[in-house]
C-alpha positions as CSV (number, residue, x, y, z in Angstrom):
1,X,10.0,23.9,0.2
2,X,10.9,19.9,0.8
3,X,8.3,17.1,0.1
4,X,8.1,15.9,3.2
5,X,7.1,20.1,4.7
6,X,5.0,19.8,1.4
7,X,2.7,16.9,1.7
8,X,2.5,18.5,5.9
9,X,0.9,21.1,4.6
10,X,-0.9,19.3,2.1
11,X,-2.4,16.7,5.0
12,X,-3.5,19.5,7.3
13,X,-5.2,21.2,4.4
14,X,-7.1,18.4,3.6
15,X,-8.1,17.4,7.5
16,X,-9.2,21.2,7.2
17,X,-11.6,20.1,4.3
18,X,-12.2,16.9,5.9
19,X,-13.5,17.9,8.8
20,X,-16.5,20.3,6.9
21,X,-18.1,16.6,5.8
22,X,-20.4,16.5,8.5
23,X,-22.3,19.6,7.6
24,X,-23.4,17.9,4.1
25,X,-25.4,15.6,6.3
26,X,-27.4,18.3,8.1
27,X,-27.6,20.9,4.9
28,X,-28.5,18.4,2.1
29,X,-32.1,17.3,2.3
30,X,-31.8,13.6,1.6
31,X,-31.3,9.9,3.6
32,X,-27.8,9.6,4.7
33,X,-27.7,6.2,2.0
34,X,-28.9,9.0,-0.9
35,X,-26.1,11.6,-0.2
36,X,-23.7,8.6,-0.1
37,X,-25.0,7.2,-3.2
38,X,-24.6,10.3,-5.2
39,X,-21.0,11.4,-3.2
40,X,-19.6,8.5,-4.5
41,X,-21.0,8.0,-8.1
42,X,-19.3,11.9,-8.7
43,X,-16.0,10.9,-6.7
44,X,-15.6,7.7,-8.2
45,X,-15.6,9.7,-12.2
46,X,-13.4,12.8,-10.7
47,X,-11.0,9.7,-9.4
48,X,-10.8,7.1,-12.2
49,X,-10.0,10.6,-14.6
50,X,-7.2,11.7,-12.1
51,X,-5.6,7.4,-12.4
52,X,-6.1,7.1,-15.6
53,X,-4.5,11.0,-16.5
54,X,-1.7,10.2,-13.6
55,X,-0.8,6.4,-14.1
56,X,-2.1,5.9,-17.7
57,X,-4.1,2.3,-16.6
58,X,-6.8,1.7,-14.1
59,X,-7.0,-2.2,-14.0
60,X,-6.0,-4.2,-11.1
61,X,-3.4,-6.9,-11.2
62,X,-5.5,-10.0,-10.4
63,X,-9.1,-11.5,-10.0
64,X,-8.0,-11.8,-6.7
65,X,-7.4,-7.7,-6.2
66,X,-10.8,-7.1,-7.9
67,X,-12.2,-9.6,-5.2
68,X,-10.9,-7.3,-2.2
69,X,-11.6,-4.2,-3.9
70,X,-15.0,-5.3,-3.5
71,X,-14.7,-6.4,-0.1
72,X,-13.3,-2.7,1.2
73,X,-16.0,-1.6,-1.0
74,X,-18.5,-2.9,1.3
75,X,-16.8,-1.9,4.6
76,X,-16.7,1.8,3.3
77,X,-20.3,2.2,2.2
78,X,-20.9,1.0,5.6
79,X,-18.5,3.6,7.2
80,X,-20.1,6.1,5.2
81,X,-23.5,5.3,5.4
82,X,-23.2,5.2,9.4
83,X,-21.3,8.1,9.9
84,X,-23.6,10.2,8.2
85,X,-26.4,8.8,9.8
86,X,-25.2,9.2,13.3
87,X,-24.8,13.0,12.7
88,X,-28.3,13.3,11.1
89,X,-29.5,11.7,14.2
90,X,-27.7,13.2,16.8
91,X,-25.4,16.0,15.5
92,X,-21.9,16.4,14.2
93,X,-20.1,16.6,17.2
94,X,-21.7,13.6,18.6
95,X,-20.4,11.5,14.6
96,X,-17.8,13.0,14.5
97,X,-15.8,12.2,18.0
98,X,-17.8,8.8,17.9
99,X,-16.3,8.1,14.7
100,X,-13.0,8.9,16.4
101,X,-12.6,6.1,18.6
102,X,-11.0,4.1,15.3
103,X,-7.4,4.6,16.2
104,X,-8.1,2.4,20.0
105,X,-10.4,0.2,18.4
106,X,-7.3,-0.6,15.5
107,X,-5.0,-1.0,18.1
108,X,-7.4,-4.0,19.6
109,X,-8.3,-5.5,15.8
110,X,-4.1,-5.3,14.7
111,X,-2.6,-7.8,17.0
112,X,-5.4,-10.3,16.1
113,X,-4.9,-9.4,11.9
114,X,-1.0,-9.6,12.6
115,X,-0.8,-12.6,15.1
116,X,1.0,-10.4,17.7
117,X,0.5,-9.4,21.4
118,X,-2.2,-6.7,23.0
119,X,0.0,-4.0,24.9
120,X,-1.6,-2.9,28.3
121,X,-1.5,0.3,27.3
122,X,-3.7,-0.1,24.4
123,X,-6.2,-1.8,26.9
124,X,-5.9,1.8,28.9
125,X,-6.2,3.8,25.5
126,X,-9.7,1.0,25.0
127,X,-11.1,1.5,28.6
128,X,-10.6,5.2,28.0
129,X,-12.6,5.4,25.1
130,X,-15.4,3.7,26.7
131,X,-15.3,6.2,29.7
132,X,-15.6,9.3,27.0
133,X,-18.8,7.3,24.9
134,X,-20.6,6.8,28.3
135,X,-19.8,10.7,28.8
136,X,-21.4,11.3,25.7
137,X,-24.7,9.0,26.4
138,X,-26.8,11.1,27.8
139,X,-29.3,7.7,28.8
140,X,-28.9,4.1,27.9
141,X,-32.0,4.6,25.7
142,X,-32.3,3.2,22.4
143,X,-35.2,5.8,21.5
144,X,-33.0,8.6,22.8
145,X,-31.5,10.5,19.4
146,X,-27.8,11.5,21.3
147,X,-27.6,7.1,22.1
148,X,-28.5,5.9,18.9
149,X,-26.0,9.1,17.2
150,X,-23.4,7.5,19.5
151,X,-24.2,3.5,18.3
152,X,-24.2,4.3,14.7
153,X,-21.2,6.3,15.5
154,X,-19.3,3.6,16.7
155,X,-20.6,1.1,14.1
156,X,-18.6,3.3,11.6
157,X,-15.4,3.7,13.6
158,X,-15.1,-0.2,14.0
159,X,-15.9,-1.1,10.0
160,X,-13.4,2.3,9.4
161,X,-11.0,1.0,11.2
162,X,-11.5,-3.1,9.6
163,X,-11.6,-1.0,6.4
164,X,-7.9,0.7,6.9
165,X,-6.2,-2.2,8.4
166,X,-7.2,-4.8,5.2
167,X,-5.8,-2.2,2.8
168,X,-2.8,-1.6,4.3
169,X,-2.8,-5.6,4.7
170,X,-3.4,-6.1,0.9
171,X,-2.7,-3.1,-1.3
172,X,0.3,-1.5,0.7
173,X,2.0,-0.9,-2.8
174,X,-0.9,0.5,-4.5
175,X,-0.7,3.9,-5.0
176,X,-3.9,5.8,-3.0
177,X,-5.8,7.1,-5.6
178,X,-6.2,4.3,-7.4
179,X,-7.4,2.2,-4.7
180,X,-9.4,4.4,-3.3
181,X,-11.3,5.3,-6.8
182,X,-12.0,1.2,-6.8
183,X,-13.6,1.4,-2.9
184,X,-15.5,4.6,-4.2
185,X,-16.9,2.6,-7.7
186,X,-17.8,-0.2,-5.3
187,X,-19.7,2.0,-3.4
188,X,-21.9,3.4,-5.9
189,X,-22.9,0.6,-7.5
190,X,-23.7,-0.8,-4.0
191,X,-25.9,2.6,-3.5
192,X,-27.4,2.0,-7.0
193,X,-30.4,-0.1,-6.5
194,X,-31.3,2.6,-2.9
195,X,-31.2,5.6,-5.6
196,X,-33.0,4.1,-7.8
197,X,-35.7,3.1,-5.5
198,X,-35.4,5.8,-3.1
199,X,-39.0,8.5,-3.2
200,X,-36.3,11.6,-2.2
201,X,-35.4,14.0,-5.2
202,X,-32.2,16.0,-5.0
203,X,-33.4,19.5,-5.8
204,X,-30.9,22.0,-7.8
205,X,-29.8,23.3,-4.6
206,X,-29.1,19.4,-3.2
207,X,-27.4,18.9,-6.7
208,X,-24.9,21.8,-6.2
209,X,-24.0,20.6,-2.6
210,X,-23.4,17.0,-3.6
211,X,-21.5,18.2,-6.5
212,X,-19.3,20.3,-4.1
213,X,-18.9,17.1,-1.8
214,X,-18.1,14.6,-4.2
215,X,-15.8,16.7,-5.6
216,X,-14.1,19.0,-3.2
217,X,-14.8,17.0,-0.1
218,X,-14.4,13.2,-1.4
219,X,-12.4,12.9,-4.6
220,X,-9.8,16.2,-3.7
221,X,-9.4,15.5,0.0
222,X,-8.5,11.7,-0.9
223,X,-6.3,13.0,-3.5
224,X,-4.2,15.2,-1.1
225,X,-4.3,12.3,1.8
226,X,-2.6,10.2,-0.6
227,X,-0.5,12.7,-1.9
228,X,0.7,13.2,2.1
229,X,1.1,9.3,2.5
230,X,3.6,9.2,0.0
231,X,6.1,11.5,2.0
232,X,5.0,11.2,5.8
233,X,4.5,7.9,7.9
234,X,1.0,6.3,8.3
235,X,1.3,7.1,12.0
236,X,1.8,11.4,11.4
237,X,-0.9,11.1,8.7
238,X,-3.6,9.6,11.8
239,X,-2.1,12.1,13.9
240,X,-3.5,15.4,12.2
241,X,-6.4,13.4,11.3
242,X,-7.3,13.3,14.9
243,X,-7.8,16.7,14.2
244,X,-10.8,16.4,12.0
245,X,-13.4,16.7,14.8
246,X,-12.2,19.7,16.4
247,X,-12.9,21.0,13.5
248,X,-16.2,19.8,12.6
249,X,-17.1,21.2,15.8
250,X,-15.7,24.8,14.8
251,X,-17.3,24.5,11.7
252,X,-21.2,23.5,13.4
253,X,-20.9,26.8,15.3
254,X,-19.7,28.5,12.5
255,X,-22.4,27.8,10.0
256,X,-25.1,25.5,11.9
257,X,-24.9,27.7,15.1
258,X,-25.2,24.7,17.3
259,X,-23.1,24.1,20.6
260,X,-22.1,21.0,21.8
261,X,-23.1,20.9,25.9
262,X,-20.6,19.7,28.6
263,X,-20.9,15.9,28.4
264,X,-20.4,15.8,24.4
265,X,-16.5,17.8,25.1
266,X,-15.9,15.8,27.7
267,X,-16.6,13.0,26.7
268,X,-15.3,14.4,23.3
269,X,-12.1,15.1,25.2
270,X,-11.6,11.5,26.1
271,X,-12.0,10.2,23.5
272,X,-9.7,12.3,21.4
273,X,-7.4,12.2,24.2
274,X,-7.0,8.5,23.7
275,X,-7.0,8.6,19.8
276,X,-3.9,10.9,19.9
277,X,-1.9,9.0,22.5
278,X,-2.2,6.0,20.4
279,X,-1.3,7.7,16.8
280,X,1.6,9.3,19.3
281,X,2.8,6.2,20.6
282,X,2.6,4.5,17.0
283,X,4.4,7.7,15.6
284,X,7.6,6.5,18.1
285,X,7.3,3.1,17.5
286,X,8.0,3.8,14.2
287,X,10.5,6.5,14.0
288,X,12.6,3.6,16.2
């Protein structure tokens, strides 16, 4: 088998995995900040191993690259923090397909990082994805739990999507795993002072699960994202991750036995809609 049919199969396996992230935040019994705390402290040890077994060295080349470390840091315990918020107050449909409006809202933020034009059709792709969050507002509420699911949703799309373009910006030569166990360190220690504080407890059975997503669900999935970057264009690799919430949805029914209703699809279908025109449209752009 080639590389590139490889690291194909390799990237839908780990959007498979990917997508199961949302039921940690309804199955583990702690604040979205804990389980993000504790996720990252066990990723960021399972990833520093993999660099340091892979590449021999874990340091950065620069002051300077330890500064933006830092700075992506910050932007993903925000993504993080968010997106598992917004499922824990709304669902995982609802974080899920909100969090998936980051490929149209990259598409405004791009031109402005890069100094180039805004296509019209990117403006379409934009107006769409407001169209499929109104569908999934039930009310302009902020006490309504689906509105505010849908805010902090958002919220984490737009610092994802800040997040992705600043590291392709500065560390476009760094191999994956290595940056991303430096975001995942930065992380923890940010989450540090909230565990240590925090009243919740993880009990043995909260132990096993946050084992199980630091591990399997953080550190490995990473691992085989990067492994799939290495062999396939940035532009397939947001492709099949458009795939993610389809099936975080599947897997909600599966385990949590909970139905998304009419406007969360549609709006859901939108959304999604828009996110894989744009990774399509990118995809020829760059085959050109």
């Amino acid at each position: 088998m080639s590389s590139a049919k490889s690291a194909l199969l390799t990237l839908h396996l780990g959007a498979f995995l990917m997508g199961a992230t949302g039921l940690f935040s309804k199955i583990i019994e702690l604040p979205a900040w804990d389980i993000t705390g504790y996720r990252t402290w066990i990723a960021a040890v399972v990833l520093f191993l993999w660099v340091w077994w892979r590449e021999s060295h874990i340091g950065l080349k620069s002051l300077r690259d330890f500064g933006r470390m830092f700075i992506l840091g910050v932007l993903l315990a925000s993504h993080w923090v968010t997106f598992f918020y917004s499922m824990q107050v709304a669902n995982i449909a609802v974080g899920m397909i909100s969090l998936y409006a980051y490929p149209v809202v990259t598409v405004f933020l791009e031109p402005w990082l890069k100094r180039t034009k805004l296509d019209w059709r990117d403006v379409v792709s934009g107006f769409l994805v407001l169209v499929g969050i109104y569908c999934l507002v039930p009310e302009f509420d902020i006490d309504n739990n689906m509105t505010q699911g849908v805010i902090w949703g958002v919220i984490s799309a737009l610092t994802f999507a800040v997040r992705n373009l600043l590291l392709g910006h500065w560390f476009s030569k760094q191999s994956a795993a290595r940056s991303m166990s430096y975001q995942v360190l930065v992380v923890a220690l940010l989450m540090t002072p909230v565990l240590y504080l925090s009243p919740h407890q993880p009990t043995q059975h909260d132990w096993w699960l946050l084992l199980c997503l630091g591990v399997g669900f953080t550190a490995i999935t990473h691992t085989l994202l990067g492994f799939s970057l290495r062999y396939l264009k940035a532009k397939t690799v947001g492709l099949v991750a458009c795939l993610q919430p389809v099936y975080a949805v599947g897997y909600e029914i599966a385990f949590l036995h909970t139905y998304p209703d009419l406007s969360t699809l549609l709006g859901g279908s939108i959304i999604m809609a828009a996110a894989i025109y744009e990774s399509l449209r990118e995809h020829k752009k760059s085959a050109l």
